[in-house]
C-alpha positions in Angstrom: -53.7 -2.8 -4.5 -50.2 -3.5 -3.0 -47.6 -0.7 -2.8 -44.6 -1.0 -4.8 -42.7 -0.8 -1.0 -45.0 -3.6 -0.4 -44.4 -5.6 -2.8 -40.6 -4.8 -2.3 -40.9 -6.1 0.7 -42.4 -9.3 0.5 -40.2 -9.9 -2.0 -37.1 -9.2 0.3 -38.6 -11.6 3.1 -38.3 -14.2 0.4 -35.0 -14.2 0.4 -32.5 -16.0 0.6 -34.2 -19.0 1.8 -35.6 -19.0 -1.7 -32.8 -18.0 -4.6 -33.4 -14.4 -6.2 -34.1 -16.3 -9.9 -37.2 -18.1 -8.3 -38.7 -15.8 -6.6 -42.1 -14.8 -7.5 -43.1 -12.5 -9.6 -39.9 -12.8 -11.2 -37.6 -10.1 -11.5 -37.6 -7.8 -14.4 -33.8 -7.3 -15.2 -32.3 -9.7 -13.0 -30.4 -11.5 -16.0 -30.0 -8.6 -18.4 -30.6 -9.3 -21.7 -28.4 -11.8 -24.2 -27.1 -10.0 -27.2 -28.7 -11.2 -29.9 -28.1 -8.1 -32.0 -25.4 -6.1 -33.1 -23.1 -4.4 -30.6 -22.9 -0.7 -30.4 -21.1 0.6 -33.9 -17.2 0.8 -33.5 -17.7 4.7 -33.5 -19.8 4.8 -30.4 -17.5 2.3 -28.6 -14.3 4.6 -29.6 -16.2 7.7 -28.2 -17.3 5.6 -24.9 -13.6 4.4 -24.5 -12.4 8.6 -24.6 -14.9 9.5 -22.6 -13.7 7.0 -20.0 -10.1 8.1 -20.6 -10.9 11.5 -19.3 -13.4 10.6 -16.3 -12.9 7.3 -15.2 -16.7 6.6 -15.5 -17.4 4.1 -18.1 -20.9 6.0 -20.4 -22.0 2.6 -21.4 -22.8 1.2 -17.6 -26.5 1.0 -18.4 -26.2 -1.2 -21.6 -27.4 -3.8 -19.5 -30.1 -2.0 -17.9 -30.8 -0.7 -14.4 -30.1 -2.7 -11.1 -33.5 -4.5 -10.3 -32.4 -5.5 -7.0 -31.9 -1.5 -5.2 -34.1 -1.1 -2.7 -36.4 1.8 -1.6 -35.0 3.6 1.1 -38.7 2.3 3.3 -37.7 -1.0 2.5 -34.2 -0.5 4.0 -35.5 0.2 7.2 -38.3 -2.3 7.7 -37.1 -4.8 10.5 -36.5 -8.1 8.6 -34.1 -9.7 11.0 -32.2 -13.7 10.1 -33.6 -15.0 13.1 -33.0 -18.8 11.7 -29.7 -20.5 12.4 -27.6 -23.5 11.1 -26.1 -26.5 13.6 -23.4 -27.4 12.4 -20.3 -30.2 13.1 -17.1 -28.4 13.2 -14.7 -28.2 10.1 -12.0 -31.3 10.2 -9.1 -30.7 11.8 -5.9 -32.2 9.9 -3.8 -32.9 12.7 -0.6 -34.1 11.6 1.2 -32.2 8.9 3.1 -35.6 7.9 -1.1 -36.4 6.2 -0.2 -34.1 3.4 3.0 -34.5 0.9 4.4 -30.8 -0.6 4.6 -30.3 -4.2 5.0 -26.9 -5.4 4.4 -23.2 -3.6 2.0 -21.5 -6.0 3.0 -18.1 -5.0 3.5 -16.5 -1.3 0.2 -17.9 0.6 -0.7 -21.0 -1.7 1.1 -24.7 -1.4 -0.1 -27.1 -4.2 0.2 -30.6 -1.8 -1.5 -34.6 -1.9 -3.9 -35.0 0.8 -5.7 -38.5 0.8 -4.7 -39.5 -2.8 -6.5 -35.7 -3.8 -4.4 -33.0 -5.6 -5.4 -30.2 -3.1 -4.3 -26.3 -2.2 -3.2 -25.1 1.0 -4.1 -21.4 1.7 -1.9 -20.1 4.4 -3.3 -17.2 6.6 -0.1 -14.7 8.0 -0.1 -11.6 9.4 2.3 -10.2 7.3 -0.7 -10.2 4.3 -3.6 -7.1 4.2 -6.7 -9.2 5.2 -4.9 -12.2 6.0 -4.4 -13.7 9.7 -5.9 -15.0 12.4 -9.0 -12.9 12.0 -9.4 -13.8 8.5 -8.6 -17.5 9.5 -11.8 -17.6 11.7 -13.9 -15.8 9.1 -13.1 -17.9 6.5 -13.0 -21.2 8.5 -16.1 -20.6 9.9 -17.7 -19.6 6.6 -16.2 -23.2 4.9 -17.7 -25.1 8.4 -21.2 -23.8 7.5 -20.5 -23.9 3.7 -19.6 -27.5 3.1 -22.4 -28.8 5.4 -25.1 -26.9 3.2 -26.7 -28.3 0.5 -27.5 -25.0 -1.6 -24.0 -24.0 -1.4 -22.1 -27.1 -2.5 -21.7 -26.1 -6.1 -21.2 -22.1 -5.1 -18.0 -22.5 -3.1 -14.6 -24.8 -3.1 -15.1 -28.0 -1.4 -12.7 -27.7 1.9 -11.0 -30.9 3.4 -10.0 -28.9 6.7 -8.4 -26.3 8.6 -4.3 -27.2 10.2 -2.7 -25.2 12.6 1.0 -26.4 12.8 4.2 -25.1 14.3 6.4 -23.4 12.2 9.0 -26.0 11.5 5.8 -28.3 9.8 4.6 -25.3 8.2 8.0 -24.7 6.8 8.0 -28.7 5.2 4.5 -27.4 3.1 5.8 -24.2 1.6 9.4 -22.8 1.9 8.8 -19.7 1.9 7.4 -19.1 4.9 10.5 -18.7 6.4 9.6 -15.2 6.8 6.7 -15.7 9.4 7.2 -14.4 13.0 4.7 -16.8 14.3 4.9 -20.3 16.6 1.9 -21.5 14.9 0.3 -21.3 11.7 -3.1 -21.4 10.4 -4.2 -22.5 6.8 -7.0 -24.5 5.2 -7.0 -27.0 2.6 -9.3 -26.5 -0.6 -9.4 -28.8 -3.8 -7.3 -28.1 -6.6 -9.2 -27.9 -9.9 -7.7 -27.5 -13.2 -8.0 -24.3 -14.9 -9.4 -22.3 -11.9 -9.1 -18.8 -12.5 -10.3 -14.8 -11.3 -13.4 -13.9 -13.1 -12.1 -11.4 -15.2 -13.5 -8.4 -17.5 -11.8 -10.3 -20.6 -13.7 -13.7 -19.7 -17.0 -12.6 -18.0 -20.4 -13.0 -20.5 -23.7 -12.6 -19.9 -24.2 -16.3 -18.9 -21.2 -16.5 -16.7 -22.7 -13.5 -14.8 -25.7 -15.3 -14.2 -23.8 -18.0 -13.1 -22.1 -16.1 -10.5 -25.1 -14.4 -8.8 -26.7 -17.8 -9.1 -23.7 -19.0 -7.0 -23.8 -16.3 -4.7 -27.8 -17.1 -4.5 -26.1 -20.5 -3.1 -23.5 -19.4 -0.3 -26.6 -16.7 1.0 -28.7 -19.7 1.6 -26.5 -21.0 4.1 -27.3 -17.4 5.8 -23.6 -16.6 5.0 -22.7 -13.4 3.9 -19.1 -13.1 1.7 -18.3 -9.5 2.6 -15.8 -8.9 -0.1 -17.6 -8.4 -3.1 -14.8 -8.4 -5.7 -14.1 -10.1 -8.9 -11.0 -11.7 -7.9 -13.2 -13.3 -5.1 -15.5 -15.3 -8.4 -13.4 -18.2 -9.5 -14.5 -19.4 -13.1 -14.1 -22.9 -13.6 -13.1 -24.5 -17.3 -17.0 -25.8 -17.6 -18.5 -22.3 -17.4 -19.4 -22.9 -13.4 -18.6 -20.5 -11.1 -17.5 -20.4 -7.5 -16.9 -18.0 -4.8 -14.0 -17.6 -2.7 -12.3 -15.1 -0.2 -14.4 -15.3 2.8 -12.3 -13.7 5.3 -14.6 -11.2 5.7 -17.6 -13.6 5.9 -20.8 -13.2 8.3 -23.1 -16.0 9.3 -26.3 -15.7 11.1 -25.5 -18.3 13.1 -22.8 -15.8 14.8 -24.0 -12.1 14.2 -27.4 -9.7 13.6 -27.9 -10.0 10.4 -30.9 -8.9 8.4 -32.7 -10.0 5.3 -31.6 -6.8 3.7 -27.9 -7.2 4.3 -27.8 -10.4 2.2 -30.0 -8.7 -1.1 -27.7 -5.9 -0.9 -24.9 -7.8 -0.9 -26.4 -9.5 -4.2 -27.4 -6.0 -5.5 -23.5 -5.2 -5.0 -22.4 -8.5 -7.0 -25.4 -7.6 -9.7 -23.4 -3.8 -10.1 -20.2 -5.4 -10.2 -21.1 -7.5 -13.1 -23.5 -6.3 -15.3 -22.7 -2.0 -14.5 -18.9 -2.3 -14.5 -17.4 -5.7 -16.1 -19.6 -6.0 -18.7 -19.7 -2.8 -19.8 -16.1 -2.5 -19.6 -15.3 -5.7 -22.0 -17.4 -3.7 -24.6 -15.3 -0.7 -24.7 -12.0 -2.7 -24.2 -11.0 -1.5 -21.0 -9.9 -5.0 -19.6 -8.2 -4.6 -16.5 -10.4 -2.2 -14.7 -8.9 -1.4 -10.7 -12.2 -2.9 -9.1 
């Protein structure tokens, strides 16, 4: 009979070739349970909420049970290294600046423009921003140049037409306000613009949409892409219910560093916490707009 670090184990050498909600056995936990009953009574919620007041720890992050996807500290150390990697073409290059007609600056980094007929966001990448610049360019570009050429990840992420780099007098022509860059050139890509595309947040997440969003993350880790920024502002939730992630400027792909097996399931463990032991719970005692 098979250890449960055995079993662990195979189970992590699964993944993420094959998604976490078809691996086999399945995985006790790994959508937590839809609530069919009544919610806790208004006077355990009220208590819950005080109790929060004074701690900062929410006493309801187990309604939705324990993490099934933590791993035993022997399984964290057993060599499970990505040795597979993805050829890829290189992400289009828009070279002319006059290909793309300005219509409104969204806020500081974003241009809403036309590209090819397509309603379509530029996201600018400057210095000036935490997170943001040429290191978070190359991240994110390379992240979108694997992304958009892998077939498990097309409905996880954006759909990206390209990456520009322009001088700062074109840049300028796209979005105004980046009359405050110090830079000869500037780097940005250019994503779809959907309708209705928002941040996951507390106030909006369910127990389906959850699902949805490790389900996309499922996606983007099958590329052997790893997001690096586990937040919720990073999970966009589309008007249909789908959800898509975004932020990769702290992205890792096997194709370009050591990554293990483990890296990308804890990674999914993080996003499974983030939803089901913090936003979730938090919507059920009302506290809405959590720091995380």
């Amino acid at each position: 009979m098979r250890s449960s670090v055995e079993i662990e184990a195979s189970m992590a050498q699964m993944y993420p070739e094959l998604s976490l909600f078809d691996i086999s056995p399945p995985l006790t936990e790994l959508s937590p349970m839809r609530l069919s009953y009544e919610l806790p009574n208004a006077e355990l919620i009220t208590a819950a909420f005080s109790q929060f007041t004074l701690t900062s720890v929410n006493p309801l992050h187990w309604f939705y049970g324990t993490n099934p996807l933590v791993l035993s500290s022997g399984v964290q150390d057993v060599p499970m290294p990505i040795t597979e990697s993805r050829v890829v073409s290189p992400l289009h290059q828009i070279m002319a600046a006059s290909e793309i007609n300005f219509k409104a600056a969204l806020d500081d980094t974003h241009s809403l423009v036309v590209y090819q007929n397509n309603l379509c966001v530029i996201k600018w990448f400057v210095s000036r921003d935490a997170g943001s610049g040429v290191g978070a360019f190359k991240r994110e570009r390379d992240a979108y140049t694997i992304l958009s050429q892998h077939e498990s990840a097309k409905n996880s992420t954006l759909r990206c037409y390209g990456w520009l780099e322009m001088d700062h007098t074109d840049a300028l022509k796209l979005h105004p306000n980046l009359s405050f860059v110090d830079a000869t050139s500037i780097q940005a890509l250019l994503f779809e613009h959907i309708d209705g595309l928002a941040p996951l947040s507390v106030k909006d997440v369910t127990t389906d949409i959850g699902e949805a969003a490790l389900k996309a993350l499922c996606g983007v880790h099958g590329a052997y892409v790893l997001h690096g920024d586990i937040r919720h502002q990073n999970m966009h939730l589309l008007p249909d219910g789908r959800v898509v992630w975004t932020g990769f400027g702290a992205s890792e792909s096997a194709s370009t560093h050591s990554l293990r097996r483990q890296d990308f399931w804890n990674e999914a463990a993080s996003a499974w916490t983030l939803l089901y032991s913090k936003m979730l719970p938090d919507k059920l005692i009302g506290n809405l707009d959590p720091g995380y």
